[in-house]
Backbone bond lengths (Angstrom), bond angles and torsions (degrees), N, CA, C in turn:
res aa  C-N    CA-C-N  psi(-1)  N-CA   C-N-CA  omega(-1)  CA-C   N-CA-C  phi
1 X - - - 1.457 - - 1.526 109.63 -
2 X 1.187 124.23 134.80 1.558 123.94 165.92 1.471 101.58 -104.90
3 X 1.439 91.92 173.52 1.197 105.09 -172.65 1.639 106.59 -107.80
4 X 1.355 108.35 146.52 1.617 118.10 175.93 1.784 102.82 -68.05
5 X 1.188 101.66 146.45 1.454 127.20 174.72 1.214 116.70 -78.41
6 X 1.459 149.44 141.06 1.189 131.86 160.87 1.523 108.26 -90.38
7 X 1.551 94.09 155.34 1.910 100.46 -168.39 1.578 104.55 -75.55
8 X 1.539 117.78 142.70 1.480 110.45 -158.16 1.477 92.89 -94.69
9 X 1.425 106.76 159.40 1.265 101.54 174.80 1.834 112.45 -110.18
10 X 1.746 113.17 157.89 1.120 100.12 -153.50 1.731 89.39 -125.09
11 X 1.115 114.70 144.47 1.452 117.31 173.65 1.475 112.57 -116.60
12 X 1.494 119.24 147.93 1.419 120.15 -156.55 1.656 88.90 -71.91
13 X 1.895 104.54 156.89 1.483 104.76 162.99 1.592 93.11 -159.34
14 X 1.583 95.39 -162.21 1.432 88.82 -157.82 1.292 115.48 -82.15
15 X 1.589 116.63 7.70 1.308 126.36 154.55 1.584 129.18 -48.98
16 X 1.521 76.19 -51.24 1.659 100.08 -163.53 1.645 107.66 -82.74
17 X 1.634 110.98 7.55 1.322 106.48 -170.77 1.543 120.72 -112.20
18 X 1.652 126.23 128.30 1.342 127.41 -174.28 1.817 108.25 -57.44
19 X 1.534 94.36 123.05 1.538 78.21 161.91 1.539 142.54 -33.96
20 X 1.221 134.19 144.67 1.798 117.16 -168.99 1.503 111.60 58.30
21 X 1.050 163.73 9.51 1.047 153.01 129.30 1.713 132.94 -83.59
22 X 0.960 79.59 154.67 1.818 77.23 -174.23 1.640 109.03 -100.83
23 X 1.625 105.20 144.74 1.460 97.41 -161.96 1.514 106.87 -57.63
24 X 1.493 98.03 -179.77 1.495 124.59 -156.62 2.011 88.03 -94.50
25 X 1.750 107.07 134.88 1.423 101.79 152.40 0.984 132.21 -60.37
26 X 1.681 128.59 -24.61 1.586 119.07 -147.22 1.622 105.39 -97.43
27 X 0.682 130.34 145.75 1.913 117.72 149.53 1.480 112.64 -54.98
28 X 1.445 118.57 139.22 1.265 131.61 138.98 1.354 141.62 -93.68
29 X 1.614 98.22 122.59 1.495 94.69 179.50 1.501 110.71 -97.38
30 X 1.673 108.06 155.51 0.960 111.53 169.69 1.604 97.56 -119.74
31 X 1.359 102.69 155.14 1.522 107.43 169.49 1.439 107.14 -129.99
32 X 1.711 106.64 136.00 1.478 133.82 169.07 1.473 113.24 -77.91
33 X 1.698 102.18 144.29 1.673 98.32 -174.62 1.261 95.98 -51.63
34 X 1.396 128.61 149.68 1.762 154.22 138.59 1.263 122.96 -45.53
35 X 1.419 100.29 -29.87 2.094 114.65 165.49 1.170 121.10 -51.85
36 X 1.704 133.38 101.23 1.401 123.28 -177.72 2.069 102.19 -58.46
37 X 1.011 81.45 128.43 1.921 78.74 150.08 1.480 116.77 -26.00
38 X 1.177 115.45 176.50 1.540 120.63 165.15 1.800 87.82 -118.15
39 X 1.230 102.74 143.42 1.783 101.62 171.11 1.875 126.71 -54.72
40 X 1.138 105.72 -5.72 1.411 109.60 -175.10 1.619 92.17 -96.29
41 X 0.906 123.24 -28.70 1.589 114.87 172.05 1.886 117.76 -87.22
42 X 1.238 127.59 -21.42 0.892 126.42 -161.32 1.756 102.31 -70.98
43 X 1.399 114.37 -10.39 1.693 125.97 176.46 1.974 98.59 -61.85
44 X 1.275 113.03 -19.25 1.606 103.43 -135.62 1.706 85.53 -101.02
45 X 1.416 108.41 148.25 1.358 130.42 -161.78 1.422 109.78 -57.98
46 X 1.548 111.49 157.17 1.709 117.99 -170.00 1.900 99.10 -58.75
47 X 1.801 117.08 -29.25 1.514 112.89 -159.57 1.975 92.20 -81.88
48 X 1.617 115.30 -16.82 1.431 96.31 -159.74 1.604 86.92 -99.18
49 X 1.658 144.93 18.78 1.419 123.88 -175.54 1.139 113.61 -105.71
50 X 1.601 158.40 165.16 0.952 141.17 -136.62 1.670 88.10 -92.18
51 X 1.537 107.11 152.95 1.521 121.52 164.62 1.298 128.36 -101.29
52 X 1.181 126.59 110.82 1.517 137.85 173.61 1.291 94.43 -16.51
53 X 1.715 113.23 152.77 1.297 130.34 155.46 1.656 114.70 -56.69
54 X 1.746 98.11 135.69 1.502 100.40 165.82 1.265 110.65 -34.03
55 X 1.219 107.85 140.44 1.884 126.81 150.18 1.363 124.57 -56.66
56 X 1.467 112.15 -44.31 1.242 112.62 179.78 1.755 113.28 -78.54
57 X 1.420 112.25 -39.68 1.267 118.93 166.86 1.617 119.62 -38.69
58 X 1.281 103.71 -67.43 1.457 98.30 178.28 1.542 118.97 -70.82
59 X 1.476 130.58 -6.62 1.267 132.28 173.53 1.217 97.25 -62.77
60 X 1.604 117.32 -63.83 1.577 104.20 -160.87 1.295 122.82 -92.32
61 X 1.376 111.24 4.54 2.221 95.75 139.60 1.017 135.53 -47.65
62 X 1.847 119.73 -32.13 1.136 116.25 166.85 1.498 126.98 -117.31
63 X 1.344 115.01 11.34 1.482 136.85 -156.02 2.001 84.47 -102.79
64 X 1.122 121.72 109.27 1.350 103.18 153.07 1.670 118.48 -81.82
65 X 1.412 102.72 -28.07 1.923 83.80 -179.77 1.333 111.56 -58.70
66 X 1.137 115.06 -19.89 1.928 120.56 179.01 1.662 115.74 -72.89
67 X 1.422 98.42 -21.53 1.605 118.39 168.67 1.310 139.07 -75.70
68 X 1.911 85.60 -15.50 1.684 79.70 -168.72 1.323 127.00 -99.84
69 X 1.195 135.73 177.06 1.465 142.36 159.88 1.110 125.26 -112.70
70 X 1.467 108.08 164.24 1.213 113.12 158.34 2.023 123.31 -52.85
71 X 1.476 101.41 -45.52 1.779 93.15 174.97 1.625 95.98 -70.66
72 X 1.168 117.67 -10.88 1.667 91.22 178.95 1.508 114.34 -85.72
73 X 1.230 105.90 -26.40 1.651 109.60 -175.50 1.504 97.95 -75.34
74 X 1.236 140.38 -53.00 1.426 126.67 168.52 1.411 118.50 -51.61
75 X 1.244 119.86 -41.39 1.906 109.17 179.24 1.664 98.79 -76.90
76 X 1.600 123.55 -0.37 1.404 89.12 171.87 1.766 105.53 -108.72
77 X 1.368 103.46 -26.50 1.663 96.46 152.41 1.446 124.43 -41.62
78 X 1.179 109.21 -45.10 1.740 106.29 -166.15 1.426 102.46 -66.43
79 X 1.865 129.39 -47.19 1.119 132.05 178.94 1.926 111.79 -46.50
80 X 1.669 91.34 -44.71 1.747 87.20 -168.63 1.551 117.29 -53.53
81 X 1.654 93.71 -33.07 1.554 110.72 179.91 1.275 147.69 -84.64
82 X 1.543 91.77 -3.92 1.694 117.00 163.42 1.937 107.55 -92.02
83 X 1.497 112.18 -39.62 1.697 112.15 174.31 1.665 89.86 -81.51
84 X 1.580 152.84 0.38 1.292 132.94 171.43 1.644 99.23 -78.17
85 X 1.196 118.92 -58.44 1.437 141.83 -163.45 1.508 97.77 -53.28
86 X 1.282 130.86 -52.70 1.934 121.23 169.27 1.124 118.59 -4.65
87 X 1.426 114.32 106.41 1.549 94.31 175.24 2.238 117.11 -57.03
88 X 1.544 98.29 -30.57 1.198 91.81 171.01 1.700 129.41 -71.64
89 X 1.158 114.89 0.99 1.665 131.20 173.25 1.944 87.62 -89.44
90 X 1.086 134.57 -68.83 1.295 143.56 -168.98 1.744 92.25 -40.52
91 X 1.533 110.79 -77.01 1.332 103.88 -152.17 1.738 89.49 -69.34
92 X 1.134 142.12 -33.04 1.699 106.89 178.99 1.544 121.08 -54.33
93 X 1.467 111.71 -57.95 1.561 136.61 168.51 2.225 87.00 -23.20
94 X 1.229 97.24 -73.99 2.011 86.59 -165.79 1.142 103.37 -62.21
95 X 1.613 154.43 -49.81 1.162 175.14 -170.33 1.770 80.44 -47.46
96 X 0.911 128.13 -92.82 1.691 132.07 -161.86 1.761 117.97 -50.40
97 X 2.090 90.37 -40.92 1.464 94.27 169.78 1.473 135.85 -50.00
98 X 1.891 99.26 -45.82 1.266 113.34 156.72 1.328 150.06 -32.53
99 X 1.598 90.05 -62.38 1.643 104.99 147.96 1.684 129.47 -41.65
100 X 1.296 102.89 -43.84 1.263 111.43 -179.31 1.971 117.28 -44.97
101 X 1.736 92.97 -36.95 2.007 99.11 -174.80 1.245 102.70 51.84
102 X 1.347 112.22 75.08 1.474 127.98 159.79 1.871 109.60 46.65
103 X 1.147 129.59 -29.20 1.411 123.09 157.15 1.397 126.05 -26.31
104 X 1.281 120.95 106.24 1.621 145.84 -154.83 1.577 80.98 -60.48
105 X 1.511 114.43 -78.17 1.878 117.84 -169.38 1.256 113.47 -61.41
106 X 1.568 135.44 -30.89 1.462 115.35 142.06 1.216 132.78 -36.07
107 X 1.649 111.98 -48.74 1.693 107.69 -162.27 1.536 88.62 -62.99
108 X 1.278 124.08 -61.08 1.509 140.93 -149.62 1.505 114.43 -45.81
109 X 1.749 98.69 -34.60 1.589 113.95 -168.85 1.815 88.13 -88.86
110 X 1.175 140.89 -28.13 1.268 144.10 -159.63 1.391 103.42 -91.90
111 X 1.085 122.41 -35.03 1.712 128.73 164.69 1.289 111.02 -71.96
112 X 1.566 118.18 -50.07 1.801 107.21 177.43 1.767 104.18 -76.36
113 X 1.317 142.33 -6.70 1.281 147.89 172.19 1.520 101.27 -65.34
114 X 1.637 114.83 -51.32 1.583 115.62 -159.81 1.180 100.44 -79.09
115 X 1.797 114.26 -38.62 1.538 124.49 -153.16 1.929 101.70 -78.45
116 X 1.356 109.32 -32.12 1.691 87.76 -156.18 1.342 101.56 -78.90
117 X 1.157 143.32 -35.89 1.778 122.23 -171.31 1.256 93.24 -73.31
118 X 1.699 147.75 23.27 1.227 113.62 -176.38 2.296 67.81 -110.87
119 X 1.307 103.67 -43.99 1.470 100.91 -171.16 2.208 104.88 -53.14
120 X 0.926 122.81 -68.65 0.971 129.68 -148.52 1.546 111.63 -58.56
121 X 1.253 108.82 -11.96 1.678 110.83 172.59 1.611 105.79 -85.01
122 X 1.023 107.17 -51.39 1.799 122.11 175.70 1.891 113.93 -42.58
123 X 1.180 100.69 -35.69 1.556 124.12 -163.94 1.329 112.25 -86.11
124 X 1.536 110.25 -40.24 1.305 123.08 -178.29 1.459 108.84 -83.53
125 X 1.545 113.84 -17.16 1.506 116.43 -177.24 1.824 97.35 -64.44
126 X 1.293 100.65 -37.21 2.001 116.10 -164.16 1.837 93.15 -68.55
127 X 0.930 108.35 -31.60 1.728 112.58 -166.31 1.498 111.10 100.55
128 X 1.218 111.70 50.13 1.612 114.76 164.19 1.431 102.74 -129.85
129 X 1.188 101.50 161.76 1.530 130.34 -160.92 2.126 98.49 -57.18
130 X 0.882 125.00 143.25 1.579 109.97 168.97 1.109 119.25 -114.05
131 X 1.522 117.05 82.50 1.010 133.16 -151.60 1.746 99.21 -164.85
132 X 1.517 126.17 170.07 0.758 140.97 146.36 1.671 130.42 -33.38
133 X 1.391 109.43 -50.01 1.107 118.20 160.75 1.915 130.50 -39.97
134 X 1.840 68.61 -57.74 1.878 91.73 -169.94 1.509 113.67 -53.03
135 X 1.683 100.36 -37.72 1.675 116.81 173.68 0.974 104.47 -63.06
136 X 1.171 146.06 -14.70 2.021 131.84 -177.43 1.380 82.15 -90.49
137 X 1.553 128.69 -71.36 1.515 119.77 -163.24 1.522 110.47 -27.32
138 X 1.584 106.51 -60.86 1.334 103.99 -160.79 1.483 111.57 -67.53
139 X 1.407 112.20 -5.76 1.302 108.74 -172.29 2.006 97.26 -87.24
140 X 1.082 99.94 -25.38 1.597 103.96 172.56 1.314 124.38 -73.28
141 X 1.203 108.10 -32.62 1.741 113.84 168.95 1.492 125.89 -81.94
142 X 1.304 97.17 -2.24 1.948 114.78 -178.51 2.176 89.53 -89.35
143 X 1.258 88.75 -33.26 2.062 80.48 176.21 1.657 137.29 -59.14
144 X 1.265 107.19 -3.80 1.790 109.23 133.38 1.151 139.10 -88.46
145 X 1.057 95.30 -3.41 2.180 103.89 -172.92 1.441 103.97 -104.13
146 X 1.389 118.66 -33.02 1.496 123.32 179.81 1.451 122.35 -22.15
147 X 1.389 117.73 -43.06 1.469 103.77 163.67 1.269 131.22 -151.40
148 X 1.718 80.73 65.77 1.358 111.46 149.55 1.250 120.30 -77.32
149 X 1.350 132.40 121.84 1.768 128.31 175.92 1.417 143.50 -32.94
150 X 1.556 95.68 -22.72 1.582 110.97 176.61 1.653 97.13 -88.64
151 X 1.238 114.98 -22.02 1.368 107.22 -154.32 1.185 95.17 -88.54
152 X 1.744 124.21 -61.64 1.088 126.53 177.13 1.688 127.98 -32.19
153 X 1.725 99.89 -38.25 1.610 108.83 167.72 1.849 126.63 -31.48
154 X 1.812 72.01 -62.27 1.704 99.55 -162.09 1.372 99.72 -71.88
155 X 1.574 120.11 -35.60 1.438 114.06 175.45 1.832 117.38 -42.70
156 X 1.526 91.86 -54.66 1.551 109.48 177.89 1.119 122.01 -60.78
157 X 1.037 128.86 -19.62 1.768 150.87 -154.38 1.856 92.93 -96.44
158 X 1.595 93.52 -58.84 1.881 108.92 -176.59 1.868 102.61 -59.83
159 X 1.386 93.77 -66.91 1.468 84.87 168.47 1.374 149.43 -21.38
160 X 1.132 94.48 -52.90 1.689 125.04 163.61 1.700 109.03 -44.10
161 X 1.263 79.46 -68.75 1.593 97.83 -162.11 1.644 103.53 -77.64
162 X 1.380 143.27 29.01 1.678 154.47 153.70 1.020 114.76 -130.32
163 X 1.766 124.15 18.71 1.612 117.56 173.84 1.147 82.76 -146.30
164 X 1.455 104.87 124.92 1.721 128.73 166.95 1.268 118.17 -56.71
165 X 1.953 106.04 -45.83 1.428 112.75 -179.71 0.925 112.95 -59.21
166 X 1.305 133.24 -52.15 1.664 134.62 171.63 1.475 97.65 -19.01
167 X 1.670 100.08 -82.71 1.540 108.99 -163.56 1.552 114.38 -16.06
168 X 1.416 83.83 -69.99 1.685 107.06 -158.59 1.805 108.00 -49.72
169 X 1.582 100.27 -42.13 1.845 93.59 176.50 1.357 110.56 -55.48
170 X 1.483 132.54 3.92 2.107 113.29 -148.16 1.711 84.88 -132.33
């Protein structure tokens, strides 16, 4: 009888990391078949025994920055920028800014106050967390597309449309 192996666990490194992105928080596990060998095989070399599942494979089943695209980063821009454009997203966004009285960490907290329930439904459609969190990811997985031309647009376009001051100079 042999004994079962326990499945090793693997922590991201700079192996395991996509160019332009910044590593991953979570651990990945991989798991090894559970099937002992039969003893007539256990002679046979480390290249002929079965090999754990890719690393990267199983990351991006659950990894959406490993998921995304470029058409995904534009269909989720376009969403942010059709719920930015509301006039009822607009008048809360100035309504809170106001409040703020020119205070830099007011405005900032008053823009992520108006902005995340409009972000966190949009985000979660992509497969990120809808949450605060999920918004940094996605803001990490937008760091290959950044300047791309469509992207850069919509960036500018979004921009626009979450700073009052902007508005008010145009």
């Amino acid at each position: 009888p042999t004994a079962k192996k326990a499945a090793p666990k693997v922590t991201p490194s700079a192996a395991h990391t996509l160019p332009d992105l910044a590593p991953r928080d979570a651990l990945i596990e991989v798991k090894e078949d559970k099937k002992a060998l039969p003893a007539s095989d256990a002679s046979l070399s480390p290249l002929a025994q079965p090999r754990p599942p890719d690393v990267s494979a199983a990351q991006s089943v659950k990894d959406p920055i490993a998921n995304f695209t470029l058409e995904k980063a534009i269909a989720m821009q376009d969403m942010l920028i059709e719920e930015y454009k509301k006039e009822e997203f607009q008048d809360r966004l100035h309504e809170e800014w106001a409040k703020a009285n020119g205070d830099y960490t007011e405005e900032l907290r008053a823009r992520q106050t108006v902005c995340l329930p409009i972000q966190c439904p949009i985000i979660a459609h992509f497969g990120f967390e809808p949450s605060r969190k999920g918004v940094a990811q996605s803001v990490i997985a937008f760091r290959p597309f950044n300047l791309h031309p469509e992207i850069e647009d919509r960036n500018l376009t979004m921009q626009y449309l979450v700073n009052p001051p902007e508005q008010n100079t145009k």
